[in-house]
N, C-alpha and C positions, 0 to 999 in steps of 0.2 A: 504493500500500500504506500503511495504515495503521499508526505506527510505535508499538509499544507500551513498547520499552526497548530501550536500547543495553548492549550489555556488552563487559567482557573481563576475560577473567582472567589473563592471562600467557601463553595458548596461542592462542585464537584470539577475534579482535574481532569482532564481528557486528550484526545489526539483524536484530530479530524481529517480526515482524507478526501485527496478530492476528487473520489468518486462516491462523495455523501457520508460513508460509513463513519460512525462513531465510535472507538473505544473508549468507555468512561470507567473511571476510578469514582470512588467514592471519597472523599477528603472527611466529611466530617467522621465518620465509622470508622475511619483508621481500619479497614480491610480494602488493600488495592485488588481489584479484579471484582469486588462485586457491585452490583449495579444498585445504584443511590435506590432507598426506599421511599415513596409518598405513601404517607398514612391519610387518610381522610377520612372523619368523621361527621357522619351524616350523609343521610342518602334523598334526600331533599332535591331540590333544582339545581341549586350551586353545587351540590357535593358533586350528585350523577352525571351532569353535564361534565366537568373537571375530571370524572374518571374514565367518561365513553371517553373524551380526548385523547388520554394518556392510554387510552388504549392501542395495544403493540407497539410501543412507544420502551424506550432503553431505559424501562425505570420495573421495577415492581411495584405494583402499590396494592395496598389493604386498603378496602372501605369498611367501615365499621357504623352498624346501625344498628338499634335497638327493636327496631320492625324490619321483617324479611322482603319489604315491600316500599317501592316509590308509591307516593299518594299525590295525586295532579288536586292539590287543596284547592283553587279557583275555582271548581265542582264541584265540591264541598255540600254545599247549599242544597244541591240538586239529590245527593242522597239522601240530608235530613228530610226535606219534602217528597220524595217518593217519587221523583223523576227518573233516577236511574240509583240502581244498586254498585257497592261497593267498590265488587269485581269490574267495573266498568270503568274506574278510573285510578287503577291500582295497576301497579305490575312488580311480580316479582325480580327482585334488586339478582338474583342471581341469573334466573333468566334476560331480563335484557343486559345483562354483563358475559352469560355465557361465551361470545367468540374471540373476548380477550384471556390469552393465556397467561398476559402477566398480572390479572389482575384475580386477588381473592378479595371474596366477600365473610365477613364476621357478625353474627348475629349478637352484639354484644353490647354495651355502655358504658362511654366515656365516663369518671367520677375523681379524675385527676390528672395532675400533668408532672413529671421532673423533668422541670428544663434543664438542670446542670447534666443530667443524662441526656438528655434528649428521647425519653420515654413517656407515655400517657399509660395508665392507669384503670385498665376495665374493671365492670363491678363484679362479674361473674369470671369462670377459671381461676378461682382462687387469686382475684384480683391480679392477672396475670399484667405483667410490663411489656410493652409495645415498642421497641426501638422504630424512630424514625428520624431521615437526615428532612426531608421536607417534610409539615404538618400542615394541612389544611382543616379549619375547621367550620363546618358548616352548619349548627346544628339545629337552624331554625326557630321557632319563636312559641312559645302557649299562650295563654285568655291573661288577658289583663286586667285587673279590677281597683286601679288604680290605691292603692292601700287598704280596698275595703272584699279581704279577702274571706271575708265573710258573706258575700254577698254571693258567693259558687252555689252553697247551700240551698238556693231558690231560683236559680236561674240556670240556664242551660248554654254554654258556648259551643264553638264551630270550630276546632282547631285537628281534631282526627278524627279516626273513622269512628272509635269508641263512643264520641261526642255528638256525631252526626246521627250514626243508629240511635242512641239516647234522645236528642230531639224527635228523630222521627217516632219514634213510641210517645214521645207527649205528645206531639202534633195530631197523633191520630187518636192517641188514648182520651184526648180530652171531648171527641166528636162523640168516641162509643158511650162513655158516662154520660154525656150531657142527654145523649136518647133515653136514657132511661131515669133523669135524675128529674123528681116533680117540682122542684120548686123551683121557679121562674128566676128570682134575682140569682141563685145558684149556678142555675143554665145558662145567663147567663154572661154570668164570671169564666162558666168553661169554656165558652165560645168566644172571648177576649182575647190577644195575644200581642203583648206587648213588646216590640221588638227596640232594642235601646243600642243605639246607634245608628247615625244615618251615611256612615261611610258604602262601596259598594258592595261590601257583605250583606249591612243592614237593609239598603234597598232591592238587592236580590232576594234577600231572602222573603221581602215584605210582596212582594210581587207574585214570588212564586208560591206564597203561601194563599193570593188571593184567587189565583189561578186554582189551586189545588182546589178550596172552596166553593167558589162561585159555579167552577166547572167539573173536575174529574169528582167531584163528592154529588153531584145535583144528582137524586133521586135515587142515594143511595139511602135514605134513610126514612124513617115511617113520621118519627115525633118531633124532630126538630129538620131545619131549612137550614144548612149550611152556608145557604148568600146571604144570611141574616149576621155570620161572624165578623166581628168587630175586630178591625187589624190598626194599630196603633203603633207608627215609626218615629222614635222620641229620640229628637238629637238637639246637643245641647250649643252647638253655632247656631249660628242666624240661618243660615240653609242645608240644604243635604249635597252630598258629594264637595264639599268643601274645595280639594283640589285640580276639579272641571270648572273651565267659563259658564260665570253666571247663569247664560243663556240656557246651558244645557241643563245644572243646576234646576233652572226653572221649570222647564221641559220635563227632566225627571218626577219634577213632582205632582206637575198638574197630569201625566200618565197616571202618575198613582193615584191623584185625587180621582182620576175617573173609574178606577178598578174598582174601587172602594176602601182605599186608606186613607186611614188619620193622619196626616201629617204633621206631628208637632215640634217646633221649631223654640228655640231659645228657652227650652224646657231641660234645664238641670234634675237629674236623680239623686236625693238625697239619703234615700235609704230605702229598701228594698226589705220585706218579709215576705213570710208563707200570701204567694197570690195576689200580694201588696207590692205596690210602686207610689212612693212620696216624691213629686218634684216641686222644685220650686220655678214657679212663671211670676215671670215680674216681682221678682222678692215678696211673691205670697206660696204658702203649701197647697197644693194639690192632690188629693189621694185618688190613686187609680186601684180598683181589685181586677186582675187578669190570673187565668187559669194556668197562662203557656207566659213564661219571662224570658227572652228569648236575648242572649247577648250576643253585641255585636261592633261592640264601641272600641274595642283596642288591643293589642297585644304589645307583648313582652319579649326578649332574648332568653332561652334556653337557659336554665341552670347551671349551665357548665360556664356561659358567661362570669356569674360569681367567682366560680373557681380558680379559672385562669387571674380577672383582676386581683383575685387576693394572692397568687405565687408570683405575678409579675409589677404587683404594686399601681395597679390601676385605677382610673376613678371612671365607672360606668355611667352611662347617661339613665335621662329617668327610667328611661325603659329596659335598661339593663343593657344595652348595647356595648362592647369593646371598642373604643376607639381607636383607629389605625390610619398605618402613613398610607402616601399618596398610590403605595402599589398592594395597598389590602394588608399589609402586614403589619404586627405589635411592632410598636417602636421600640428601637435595638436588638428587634429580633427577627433579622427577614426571612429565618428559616420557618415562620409560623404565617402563615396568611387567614384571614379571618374573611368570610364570605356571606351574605345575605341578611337575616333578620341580626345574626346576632355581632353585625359590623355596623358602627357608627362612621360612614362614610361621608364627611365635611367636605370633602377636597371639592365643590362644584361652587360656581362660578359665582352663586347666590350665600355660598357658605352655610346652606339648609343641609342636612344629614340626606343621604336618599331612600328614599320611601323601603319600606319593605314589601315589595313583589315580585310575585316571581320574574318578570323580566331583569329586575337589576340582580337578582340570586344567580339569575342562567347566565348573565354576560359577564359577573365576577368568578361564574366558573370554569367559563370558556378562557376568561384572562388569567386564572389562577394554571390552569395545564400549560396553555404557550407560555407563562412567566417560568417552568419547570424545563421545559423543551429549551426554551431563550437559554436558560442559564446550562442546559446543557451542551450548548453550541458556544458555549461563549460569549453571547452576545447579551449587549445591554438590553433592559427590561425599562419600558416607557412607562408611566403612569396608567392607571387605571382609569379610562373614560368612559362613562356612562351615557348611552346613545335612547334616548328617550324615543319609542316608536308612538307613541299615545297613549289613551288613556280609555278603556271600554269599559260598560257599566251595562249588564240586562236587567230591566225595567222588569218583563213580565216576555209572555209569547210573543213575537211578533212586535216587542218594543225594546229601546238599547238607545243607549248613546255615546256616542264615541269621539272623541276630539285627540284628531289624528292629523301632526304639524300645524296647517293650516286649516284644515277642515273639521268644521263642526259640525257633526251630524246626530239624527234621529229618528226611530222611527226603526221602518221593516228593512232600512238599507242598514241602518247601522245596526242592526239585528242580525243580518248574513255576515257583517264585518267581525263581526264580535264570534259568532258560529264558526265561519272559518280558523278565526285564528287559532280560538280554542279547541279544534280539532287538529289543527296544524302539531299545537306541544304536545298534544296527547303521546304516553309514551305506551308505543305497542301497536302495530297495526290493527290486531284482530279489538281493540279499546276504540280506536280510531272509526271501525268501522259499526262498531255496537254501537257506538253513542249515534254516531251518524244518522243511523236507522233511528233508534231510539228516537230522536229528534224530528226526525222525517214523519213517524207516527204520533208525536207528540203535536205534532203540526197544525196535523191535519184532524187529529180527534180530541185533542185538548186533554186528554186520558195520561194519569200518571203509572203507570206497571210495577211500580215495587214499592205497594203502600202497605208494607209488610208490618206488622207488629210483634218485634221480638224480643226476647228476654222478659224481664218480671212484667206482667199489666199492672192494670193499676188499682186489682184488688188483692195483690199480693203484699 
């Protein structure tokens, strides 16, 4: 082989040839001849994407997840309501990794780190140590209830699948009680459903619940009228979707208003009990009784967030986020890069952190594998720049809005806008074409198919 330069940058030493071929050393492992390891924890958007990359790629890596399954969470919504089941927007992490040979999958959880080793810390195999020369960590985000963590006890969040099956059994648990429950103000309280937050969690899910309602439940029942349910979107800014133009903002709501929701705006939650919501409007109390408390107002960075700032001396943002330099990585440690919900990424041009979705999870993990690759060629690694493709929001069937660069849209176009995409990320073909269909029959008969009620009812 002919040698064309030798390099190293502090991660790994190599010799390049120039007919492509790379021989790498490992510099930090202090064993020459084996190939640098990326560990990656979490299997999320940023994790999986960073690891398909690095797939047959001159490295080994281990991804480490504590579910044996990527979950496409922006469908979320759509399982708790009975649109489509689980299996639909799930794929197993080993299967879509199967035709990478360098890459294992660990069904296990991060609950420590030694950096002076360069080891993480599983909870299970007898808390076995994980040597890694690159660390990515990606581990995604849970419900936020912003200090009032009491408040889980009555309300139901939308962060996994466990959470989403959960909702759907209230959702539909509270239709079947209310058929047979006699007293009028009781029924209803069960056919109330207070949903709190108006981000586009809170208004998917307020839409699709009114859908579920007004349509796939009509004449399903003897004693009570499902178009008669009271849907209630309680967010405490002056509007919904906060960060879409006004216009669309407005748009979304007057859709809603016409489905049949509550809109209520500049309405603070002060405390939350059994089927009770207290807000305060206009600096007076307000008591709402609803059967379904549906949350929808915020998340938080992963646990392991803590972890890490308490061994590297960090100070997390409100939301628990790691703050990192300009290329995702802990300051003075750019063998750790930090990816998606649980990175406080400032570095943009407004100096605002960037949102937690999954489009900025998927491009810090496409940037976290070429950052691996770059350093394995030797070549400098540019900053991390976040390419904003827009912003989609589904209203209800047949409604969406989307503000994508220039274009502000709504309606049945920005409804196919938003469908597509979301078929586009889906991971798995045989997912890709479920939902598809699903959708296509959703369409046209306004019918949800897996209005399933599982685990305890709710006379148990």
């Amino acid at each position: 082989m002919l040698v064309s330069r030798i390099f190293e940058n502090g991660y790994f030493r190599g010799i390049s040839g120039d007919n492509g071929t790379v021989q790498v050393d490992c510099v930090m492992s202090g064993q020459p001849g084996k190939r640098p390891h990326v560990v990656i924890v979490g299997g999320g958007f940023g994790g999986l994407y960073a690891a398909k990359m690095l797939g047959n790629q001159p490295v080994d890596v281990t991804l480490i997840d504590k579910r044996n399954f990527h979950l496409f969470q922006p469908l979320l919504y759509q399982v708790a309501t009975g649109s489509l089941s689980p299996g639909d927007i799930s794929a197993p992490l080993r299967d879509v990794l199967r035709n990478f040979q360098n890459i294992r999958v660990l069904l296990d959880e991060m609950v420590d780190i030694v950096p002076e080793q360069k080891q993480i810390k599983l909870k299970h195999r007898n808390e076995q140590l994980i040597s890694y020369d690159l660390l990515i960590l990606a581990t995604g985000s849970a419900t936020h209830y912003f200090g009032h963590d009491q408040w889980a006890t009555h309300t139901h969040g939308l962060k996994t699948v466990e959470e989403a099956l959960d909702m759907r059994r209230q959702i539909l648990s509270v239709f079947e009680e209310a058929e047979t429950e006699p007293d009028p103000e009781r029924r209803e309280t069960l056919m109330t459903f207070a949903i709190i937050g108006g981000g586009p969690t809170g208004v998917e899910l307020a839409g699709a619940i009114a859908q579920l309602a007004h349509y796939s439940l009509d004449r399903n029942f003897r004693n009570i009228n499902p178009k008669k349910t009271r849907i209630l979107l309680i967010e405490g800014g002056p509007r919904l979707l906060a960060v879409y133009p006004e216009e669309l903002s407005a748009s979304a709501e007057r859709t809603l208003v016409n489905m049949g929701v509550e809109v209520r705006t500049k309405a603070l939650v002060t405390e939350i009990g059994e089927n009770c919501i207290t807000l305060k409007v206009n600096d007076k109390p307000e008591f709402i009784r609803a059967g379904s408390i549906l949350w929808a107002a915020g998340v938080k960075a992963s646990s392991i967030g803590r972890v890490v700032a308490d061994r590297f001396g960090l100070e997390l943002d409100r939301s628990g986020r790691i703050p990192v330099e300009a290329d995702c990585s802990i300051a003075g440690h750019p063998e750790i890069l930090v990816l998606g919900d649980l990175a406080n990424f400032s570095h943009t041009p407004d100096g605002k952190p960037l949102p937690g979705v999954a489009p900025v999870a998927i491009q810090q993990g496409k940037y976290a594998a070429k950052t691996v690759l770059k350093r394995l060629r030797g070549e400098p690694v540019p900053p991390f720049k976040y390419f904003n493709k827009g912003n989609l929001a589904v209203i209800g069937l047949r409604e969406a809005v989307a503000d994508i660069w220039k274009l502000r849209l709504s309606g049945l176009i920005a409804w196919f806008i938003w469908a597509f995409v979301h078929i586009r990320y889906l991971i798995g073909f045989d997912n890709k074409l479920i939902v598809m269909l699903q959708w296509f029959w959703t369409y046209f008969t306004r019918q949800h198919g897996a209005r399933l009620i599982t685990g305890p009812g709710f006379y148990d």
